[in-house]
C-alpha positions as CSV (number, residue, x, y, z in Angstrom):
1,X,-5.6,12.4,34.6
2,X,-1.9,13.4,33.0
3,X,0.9,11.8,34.5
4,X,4.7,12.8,33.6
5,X,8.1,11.9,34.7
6,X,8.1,7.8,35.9
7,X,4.1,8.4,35.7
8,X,4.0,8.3,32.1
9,X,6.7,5.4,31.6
10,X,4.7,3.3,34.1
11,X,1.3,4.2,32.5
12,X,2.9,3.4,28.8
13,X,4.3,-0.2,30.0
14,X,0.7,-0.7,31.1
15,X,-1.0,-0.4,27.9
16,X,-2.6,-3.3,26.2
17,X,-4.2,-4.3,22.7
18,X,-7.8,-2.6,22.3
19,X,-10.3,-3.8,20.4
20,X,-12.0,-0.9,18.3
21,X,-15.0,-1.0,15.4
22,X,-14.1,1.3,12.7
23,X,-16.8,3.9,11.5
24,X,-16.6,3.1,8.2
25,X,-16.6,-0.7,7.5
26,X,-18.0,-1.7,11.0
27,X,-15.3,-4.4,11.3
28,X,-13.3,-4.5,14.4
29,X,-9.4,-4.1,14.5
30,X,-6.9,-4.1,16.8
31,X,-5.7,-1.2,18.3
32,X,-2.4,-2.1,19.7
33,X,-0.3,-1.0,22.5
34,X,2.6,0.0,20.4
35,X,0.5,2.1,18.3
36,X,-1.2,3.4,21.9
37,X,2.0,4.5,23.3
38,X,2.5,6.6,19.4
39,X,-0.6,8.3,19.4
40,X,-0.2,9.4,22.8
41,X,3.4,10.2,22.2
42,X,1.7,13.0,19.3
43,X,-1.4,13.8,21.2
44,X,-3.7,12.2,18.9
45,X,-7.3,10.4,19.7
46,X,-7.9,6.7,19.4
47,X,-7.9,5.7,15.5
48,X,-11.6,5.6,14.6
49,X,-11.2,3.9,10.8
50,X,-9.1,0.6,10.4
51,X,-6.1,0.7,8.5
52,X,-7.8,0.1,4.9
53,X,-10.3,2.3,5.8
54,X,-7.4,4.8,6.4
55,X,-5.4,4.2,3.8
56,X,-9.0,4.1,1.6
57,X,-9.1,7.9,2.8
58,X,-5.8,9.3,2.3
59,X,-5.7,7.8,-1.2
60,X,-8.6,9.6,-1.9
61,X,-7.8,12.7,-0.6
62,X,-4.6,12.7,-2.8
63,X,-6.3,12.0,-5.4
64,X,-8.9,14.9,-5.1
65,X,-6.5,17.2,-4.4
66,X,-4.7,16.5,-7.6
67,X,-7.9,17.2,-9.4
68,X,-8.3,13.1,-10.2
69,X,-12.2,12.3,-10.6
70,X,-12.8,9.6,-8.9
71,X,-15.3,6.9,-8.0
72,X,-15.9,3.6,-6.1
73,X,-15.0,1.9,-9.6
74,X,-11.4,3.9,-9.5
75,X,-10.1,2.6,-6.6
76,X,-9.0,-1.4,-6.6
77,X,-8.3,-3.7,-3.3
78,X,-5.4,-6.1,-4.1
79,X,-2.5,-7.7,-2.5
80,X,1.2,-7.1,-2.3
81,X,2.8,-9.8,-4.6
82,X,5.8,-10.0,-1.6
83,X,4.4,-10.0,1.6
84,X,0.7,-10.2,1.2
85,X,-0.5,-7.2,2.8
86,X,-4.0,-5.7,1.4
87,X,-3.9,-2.8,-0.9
88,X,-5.4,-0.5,-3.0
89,X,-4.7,1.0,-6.1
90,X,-5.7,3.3,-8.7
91,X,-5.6,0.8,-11.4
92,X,-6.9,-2.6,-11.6
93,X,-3.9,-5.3,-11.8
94,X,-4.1,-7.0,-15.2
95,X,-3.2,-11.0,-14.9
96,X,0.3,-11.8,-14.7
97,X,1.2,-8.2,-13.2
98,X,3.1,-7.6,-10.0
99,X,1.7,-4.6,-6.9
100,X,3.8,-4.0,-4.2
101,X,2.7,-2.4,-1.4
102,X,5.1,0.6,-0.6
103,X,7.4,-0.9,1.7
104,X,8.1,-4.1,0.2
105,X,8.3,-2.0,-3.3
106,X,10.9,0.5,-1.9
107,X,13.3,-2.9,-0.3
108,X,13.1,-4.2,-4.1
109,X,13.9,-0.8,-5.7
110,X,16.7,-0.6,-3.3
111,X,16.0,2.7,-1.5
């Protein structure tokens, strides 16, 4: 059932923190009602990968289309040295090194 107008505003307001599995690690995540109220707002479906797995995707996608080979080996989960957020990178962090993930890097870069 659509609802516009006052319909969708009171429908939105309603909207509470689901509990999906994603299809590619099998661990749950939370799909919350912020993020609910966005995807609706575009149209999309219900997120069926969790964030990493997402992000796991799209990094790989990029990097095929720029005609990088990669493997499982290429690709290396690590956390943001500022706020602590998983990652993943295409290069393994050495001992001593620094990642960032984009949002804390582009605050310390200034932009």
């Amino acid at each position: 059932m659509t609802m516009t107008g006052e319909g969708v505003a009171m429908e939105e307001n309603n909207l509470k923190d689901k509990i999906l599995i994603c299809r590619d690690c099998g661990r749950k995540f939370t799909f919350t009602a912020d993020e609910q109220k966005l995807f609706g707002q575009k149209g999309w479906s219900d997120p069926i990968r969790c964030v990493d797995c997402r992000q796991r995707k799209k990094l790989i996608k990029k990097l095929l289309e720029d005609g990088v080979p990669i493997s499982d080996e290429g690709i290396h989960e690590t956390r943001c040295a500022n706020c602590g957020r998983k990652i993943l990178s295409t290069r393994e962090v050495r001992e001593g090194e620094k990642e960032y993930c984009r949002e804390c890097w582009l605050k310390i870069k200034g932009v």
